[in-house]
ZATI-788406 format. One record per atom (N, C-alpha, C): z, x, y; residue in one letter. Coordinates in steps of 0.1 Angstrom, whole numbers, plus 5000, padded with zeros to 4 digits. Atoms other than C-alpha are relative to their C-alpha. Example, Ala and Ser with C-alpha at 12.3 -4.5 7.8 and 13.67 -1.06 7.14 Angstrom:
2
500050094988A507851234955A500050095012A500049914989S507151374989S500849925011S
***
This chain:
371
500450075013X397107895087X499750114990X500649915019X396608045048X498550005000X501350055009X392908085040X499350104993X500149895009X391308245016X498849984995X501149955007X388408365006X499050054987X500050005010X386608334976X498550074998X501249925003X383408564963X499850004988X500249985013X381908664933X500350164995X499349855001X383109044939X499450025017X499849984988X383309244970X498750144998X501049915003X379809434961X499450075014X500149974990X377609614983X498649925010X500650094996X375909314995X500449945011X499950114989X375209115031X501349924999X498350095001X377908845023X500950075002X499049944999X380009065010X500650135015X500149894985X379709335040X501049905013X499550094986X380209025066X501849994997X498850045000X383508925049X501250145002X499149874998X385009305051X500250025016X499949984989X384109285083X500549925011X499850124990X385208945096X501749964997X498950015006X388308895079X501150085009X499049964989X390509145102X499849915011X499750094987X389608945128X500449905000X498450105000X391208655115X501150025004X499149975000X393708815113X500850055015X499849964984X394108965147X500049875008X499850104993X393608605157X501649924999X498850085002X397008505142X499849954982X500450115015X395808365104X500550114992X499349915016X397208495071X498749984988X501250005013X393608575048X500550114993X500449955012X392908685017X499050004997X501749995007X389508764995X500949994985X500150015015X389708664959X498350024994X501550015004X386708774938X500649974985X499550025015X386008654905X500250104990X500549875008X385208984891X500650115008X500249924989X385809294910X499550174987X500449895007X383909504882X499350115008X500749954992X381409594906X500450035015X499649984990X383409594934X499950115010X500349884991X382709864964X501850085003X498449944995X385910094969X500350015011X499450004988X385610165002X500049885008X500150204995X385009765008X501350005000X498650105000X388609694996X500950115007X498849884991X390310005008X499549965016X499950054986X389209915045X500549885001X499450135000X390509585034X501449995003X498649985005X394009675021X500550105011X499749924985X394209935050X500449905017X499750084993X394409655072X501249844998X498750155001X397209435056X499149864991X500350095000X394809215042X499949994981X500349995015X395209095003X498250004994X501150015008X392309184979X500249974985X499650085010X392708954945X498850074993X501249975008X390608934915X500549944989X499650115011X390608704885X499450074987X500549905009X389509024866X498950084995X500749945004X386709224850X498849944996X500950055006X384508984835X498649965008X501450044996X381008854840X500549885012X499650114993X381008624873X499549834993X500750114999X378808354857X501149964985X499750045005X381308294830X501149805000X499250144999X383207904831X501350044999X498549965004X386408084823X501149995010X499550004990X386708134860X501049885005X499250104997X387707794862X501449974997X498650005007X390907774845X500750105008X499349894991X392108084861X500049955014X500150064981X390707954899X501149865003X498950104997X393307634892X501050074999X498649955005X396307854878X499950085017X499749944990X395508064909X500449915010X499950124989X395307784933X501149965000X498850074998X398307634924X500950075002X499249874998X400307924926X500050035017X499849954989X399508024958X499749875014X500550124985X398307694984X499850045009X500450014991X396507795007X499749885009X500550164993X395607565035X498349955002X501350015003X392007645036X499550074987X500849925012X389507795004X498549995006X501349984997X386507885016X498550084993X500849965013X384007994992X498750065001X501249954987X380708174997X499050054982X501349985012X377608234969X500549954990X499750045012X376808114939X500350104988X499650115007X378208084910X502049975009X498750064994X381808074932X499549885005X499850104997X380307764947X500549924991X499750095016X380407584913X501450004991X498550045004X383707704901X500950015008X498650044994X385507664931X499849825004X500250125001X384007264935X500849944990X500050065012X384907224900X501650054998X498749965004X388607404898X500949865014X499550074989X389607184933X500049904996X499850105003X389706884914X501549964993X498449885009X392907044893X500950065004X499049934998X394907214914X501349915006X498950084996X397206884926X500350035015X499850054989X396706924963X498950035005X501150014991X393906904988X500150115011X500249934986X393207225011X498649955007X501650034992X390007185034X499550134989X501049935010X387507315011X499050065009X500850004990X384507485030X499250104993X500849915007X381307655016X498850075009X500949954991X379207875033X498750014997X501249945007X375507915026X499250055007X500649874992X374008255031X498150064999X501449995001X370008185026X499549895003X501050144996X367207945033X499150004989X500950005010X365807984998X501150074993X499649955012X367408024958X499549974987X500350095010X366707934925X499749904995X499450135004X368307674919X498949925006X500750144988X366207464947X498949984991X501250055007X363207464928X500349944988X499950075016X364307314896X500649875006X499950174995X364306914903X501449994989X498750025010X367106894868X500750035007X498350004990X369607034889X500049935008X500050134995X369006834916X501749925001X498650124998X372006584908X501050085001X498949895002X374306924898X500450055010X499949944984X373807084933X500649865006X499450084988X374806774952X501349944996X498250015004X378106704928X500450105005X499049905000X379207024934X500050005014X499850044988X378407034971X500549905008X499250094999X380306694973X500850055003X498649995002X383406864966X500250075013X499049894987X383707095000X499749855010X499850094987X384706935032X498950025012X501149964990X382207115052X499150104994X500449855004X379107345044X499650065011X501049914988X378407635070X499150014996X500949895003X375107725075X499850105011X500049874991X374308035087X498950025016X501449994989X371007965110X499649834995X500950144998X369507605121X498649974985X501150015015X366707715092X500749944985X499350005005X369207725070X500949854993X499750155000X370707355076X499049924998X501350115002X367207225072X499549994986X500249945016X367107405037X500849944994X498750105004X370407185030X499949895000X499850134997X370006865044X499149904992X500750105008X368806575024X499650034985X500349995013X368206784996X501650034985X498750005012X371906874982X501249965008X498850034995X373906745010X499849915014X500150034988X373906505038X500450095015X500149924987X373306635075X501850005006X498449974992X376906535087X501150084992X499549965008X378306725061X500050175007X500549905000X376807045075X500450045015X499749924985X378007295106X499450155004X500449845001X376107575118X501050085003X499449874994X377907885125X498950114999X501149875003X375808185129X501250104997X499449865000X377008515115X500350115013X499749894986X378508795140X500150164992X500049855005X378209165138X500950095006X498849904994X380409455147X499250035012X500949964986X378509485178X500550165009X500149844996X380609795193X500150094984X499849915006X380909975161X498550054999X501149934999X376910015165X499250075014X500949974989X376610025201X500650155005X499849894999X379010305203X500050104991X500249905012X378310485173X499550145005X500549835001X378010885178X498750004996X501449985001X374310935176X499950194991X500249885008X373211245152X498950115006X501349954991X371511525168X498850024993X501449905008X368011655161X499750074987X499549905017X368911925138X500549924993X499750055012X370511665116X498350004989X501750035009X366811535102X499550174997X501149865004X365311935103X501550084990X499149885010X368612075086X500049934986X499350075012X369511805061X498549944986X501250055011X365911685054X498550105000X500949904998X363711975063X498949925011X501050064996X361811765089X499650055010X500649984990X359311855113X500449975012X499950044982X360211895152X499449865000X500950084996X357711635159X500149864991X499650125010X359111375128X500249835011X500250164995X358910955136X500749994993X499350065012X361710855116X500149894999X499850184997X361910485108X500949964981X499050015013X364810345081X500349845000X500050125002X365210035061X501449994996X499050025008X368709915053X500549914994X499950115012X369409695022X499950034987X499849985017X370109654989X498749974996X501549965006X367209754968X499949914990X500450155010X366609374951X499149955011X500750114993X364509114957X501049925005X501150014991X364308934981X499150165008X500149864993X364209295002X498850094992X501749934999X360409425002X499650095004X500649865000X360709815001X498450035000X500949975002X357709804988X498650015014X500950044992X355609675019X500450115008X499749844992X357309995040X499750084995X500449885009X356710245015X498050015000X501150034999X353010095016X499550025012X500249994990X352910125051X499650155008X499949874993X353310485056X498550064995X501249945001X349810515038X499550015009X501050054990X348010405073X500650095012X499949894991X350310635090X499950185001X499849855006X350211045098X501150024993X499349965012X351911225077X501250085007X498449984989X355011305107X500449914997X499150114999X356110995099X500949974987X499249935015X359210975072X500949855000X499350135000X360910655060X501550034992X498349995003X364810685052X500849854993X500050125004X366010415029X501249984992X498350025007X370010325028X500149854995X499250145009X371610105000X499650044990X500150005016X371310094967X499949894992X499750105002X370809854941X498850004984X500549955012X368909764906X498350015001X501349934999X365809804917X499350175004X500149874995X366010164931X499550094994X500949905007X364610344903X498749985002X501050034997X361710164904X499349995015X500849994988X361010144939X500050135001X500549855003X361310544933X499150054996X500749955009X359010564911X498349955007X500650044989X356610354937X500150115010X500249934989X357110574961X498950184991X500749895013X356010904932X498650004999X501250045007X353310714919X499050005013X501050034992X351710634957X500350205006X499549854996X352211044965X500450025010X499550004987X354710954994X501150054997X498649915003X357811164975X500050075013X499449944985X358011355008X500149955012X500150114987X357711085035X501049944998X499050114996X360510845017X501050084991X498949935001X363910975015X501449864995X498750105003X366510744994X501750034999X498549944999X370110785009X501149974995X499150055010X371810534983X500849945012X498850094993X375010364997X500450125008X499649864992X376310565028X501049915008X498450064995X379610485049X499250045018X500049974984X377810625084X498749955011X501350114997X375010345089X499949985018X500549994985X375610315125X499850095004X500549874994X375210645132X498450054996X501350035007X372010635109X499449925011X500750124996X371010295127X499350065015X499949904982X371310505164X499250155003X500649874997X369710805155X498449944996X501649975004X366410705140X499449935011X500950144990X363510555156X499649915004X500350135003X362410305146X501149904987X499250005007X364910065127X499049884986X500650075007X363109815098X500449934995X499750095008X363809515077X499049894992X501450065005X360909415052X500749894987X498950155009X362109105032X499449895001X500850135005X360308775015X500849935007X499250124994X363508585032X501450034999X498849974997X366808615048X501249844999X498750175000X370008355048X499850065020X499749954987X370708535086X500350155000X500149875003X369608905092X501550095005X499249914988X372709105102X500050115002X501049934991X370909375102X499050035008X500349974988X368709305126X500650025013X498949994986X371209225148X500750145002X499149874994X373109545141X498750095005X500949914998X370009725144X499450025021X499950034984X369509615181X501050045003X499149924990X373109675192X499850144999X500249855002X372310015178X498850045010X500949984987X369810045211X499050064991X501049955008X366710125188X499149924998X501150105000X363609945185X500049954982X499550125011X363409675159X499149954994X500950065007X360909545134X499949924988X499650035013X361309305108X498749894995X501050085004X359209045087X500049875002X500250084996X358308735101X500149864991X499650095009X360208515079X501549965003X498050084993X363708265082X500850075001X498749925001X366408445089X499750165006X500749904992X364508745108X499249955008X500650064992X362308525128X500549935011X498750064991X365308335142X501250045004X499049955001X367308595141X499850135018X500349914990X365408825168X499649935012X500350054985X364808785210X498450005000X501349995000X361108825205X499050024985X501049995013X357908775183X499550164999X500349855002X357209155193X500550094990X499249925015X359909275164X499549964989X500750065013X357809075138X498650074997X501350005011X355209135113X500149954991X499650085010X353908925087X499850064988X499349935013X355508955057X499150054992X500949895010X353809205033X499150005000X501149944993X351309305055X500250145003X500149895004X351209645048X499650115017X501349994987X348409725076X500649985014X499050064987X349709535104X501250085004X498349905002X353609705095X499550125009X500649824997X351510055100X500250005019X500749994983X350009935134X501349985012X498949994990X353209785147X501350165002X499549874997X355110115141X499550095008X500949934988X352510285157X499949985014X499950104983X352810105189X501050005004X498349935002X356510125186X499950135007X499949874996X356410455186X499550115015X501049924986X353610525215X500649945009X499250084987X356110315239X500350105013X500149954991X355910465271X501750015004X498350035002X359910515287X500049885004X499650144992X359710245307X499749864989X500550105011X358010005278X501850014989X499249975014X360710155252X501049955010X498650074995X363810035278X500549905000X499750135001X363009735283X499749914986X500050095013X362609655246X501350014994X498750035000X365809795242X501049975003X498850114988X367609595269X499949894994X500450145008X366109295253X500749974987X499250015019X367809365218X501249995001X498450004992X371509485235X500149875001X499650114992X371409165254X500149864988X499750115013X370708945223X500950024991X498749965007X373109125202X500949975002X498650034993X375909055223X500649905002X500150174999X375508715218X500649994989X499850015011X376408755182X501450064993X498749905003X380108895180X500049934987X499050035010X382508895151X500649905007X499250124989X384708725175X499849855001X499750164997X383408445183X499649934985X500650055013X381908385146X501449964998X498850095007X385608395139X500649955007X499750124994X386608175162X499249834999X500450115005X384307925156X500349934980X499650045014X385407945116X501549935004X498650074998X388907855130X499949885006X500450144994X388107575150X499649904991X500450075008X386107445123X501249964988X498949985009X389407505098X500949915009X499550094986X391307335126X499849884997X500550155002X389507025126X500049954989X499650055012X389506995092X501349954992X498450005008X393007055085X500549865004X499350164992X393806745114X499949874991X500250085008X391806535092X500849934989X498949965014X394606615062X501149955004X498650024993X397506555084X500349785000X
***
């Protein structure tokens, strides 16, 4: 089957990350995809070149702002031109102008929208209300990403039969076999103490994602301990300037966007994810296959995302954070094995594979409907 994927650019964001990553595997299953973004101003380079390296088209309906209406007109001319059999669509504002172009293009693919959080904007404002549930009308099915997730949907913009979970899937060997960095990496590259506790957060430096409550944390710890903080994003200066202002410039180390995250993920110690609220973490998940101990904030999409309440703390608890690192860290061998047998084992649960096989099945069933 054709299907094709629609974004708002191929940035260096969760979503976007999953679909660079999930999309060969369609393909390896037999399917003919594409990614269309509305924009690809912001686009990540090495996102589309691992794309295009693999045979797989990367589109773009041009340069402009995503939230413009313009998109629509273009998203029909596109559509009709090309027919896919499926369009599958994923964040807002593509939900809205691909609901709203599919009424225009003079044939019916299975429509299918994915939603990648258990909390947005939009929900709190009652006036939209009627807007959200036209537009979510228009698809044939919405994934959600986690059981939370469908409860954050249901009744409020979309009836329940409407709705299919899928969970997201991670590259599971690309973290479990990841080349590990020796020793000397941290004492050559960052000057760090023999005796260093490394612990690293990985995410784009926006809200929801709560640098702040890690950077906060390392006050309660000694001063061995050093936090490493990949991604990038528009808050970065400022959470810079946070880290300056609390006199932890030599504890937190900001590595921007980096290409060697599993090898990162595999070498430190401790791995972290501090965040007001997730759609479905897939870095916790990668952080586990990466056999490394795991701690994230005790909120949707990290709560239900992990094998145990032991990887939690609550959210921007500062204090607490400190103490569970601490404890982490003092893990005896036999304590530290079996916490990371526990993470492997749940990891494994969560392929790419079967995520994309369950997207096909669902494509599948929809299509029969059509026939």
């Amino acid at each position: 089957m054709k299907v094709l994927h629609i974004i708002n650019y191929l940035g260096r964001g969760g979503a976007e990350k999953l679909l660079v990553n999930i999309l060969p595997v369609y393909k390896s299953l037999g399917h003919e995809v594409a990614v269309l973004q509305l924009s690809d101003a912001q686009a990540e380079p090495s996102y589309l070149k691992a794309l295009t390296d693999q045979g797989i088209e990367c589109l773009s309906l041009g340069t402009g702002s995503v939230y413009s209406p313009k998109h629509i007109a273009s998203l029909i001319r596109f559509l009709r031109n090309r027919r896919f059999d499926v369009v599958h669509a994923h964040l807002f504002p593509s939900l809205y102008w691909t609901a709203i172009a599919s009424k225009f293009i003079g044939y019916k693919p299975a429509l299918v929208f994915t939603e990648h959080n258990t909390q947005n904007k939009r929900a709190g404002r009652a006036y939209l209300r009627p807007i959200e549930k036209w537009m979510y009308s228009h698809f044939n099915r919405i994934v959600a990403i986690t059981p939370k997730v469908k409860s954050f949907l249901e009744g409020r913009v979309c009836p329940v039969e409407q709705i299919t979970v899928i969970r997201n899937g991670v590259d599971i060997d690309s973290f479990q076999n990841a080349e590990t960095y020796p020793k000397s990496f941290w004492t050559k590259e960052f000057d760090l103490p023999p005796n260093a506790i490394t612990l690293m957060m990985t995410a784009r430096i926006q809200y929801p994602k709560d640098h702040r409550t890690l950077i906060d944390a390392l006050k309660f710890l000694p001063s061995h301990f050093y936090l490493f903080i990949a991604g990038d994003g528009p808050d970065r200066a400022a959470t810079e300037r946070y880290a300056d202002e609390n006199h932890l410039h030599n504890n937190v180390f900001f590595l921007g966007f980096r290409n060697d995250i599993p090898r990162l993920m595999k070498s430190v110690d401790i791995n972290i994810l501090s965040s007001a609220y997730e759609g479905m973490s897939g870095v916790a998940l990668e952080a586990l296959a990466a056999g490394k101990p795991f701690l994230g904030s005790d909120v949707p999409g990290i709560n239900d995302v992990v094998p145990t309440a032991e990887m939690l703390f609550p959210a921007g608890e500062a204090k607490v954070l400190s103490e569970k690192i601490a404890l982490v860290s003092a893990l005896n061998e036999a304590q530290h094995s079996a916490l990371i047998a526990t993470g492997l084992a749940h990891a494994s649960r969560n392929s790419l594979m079967q995520m994309a096989r369950n997207h096909v099945d669902l494509y599948t069933e929809l299509l029969s409907y059509k026939r």
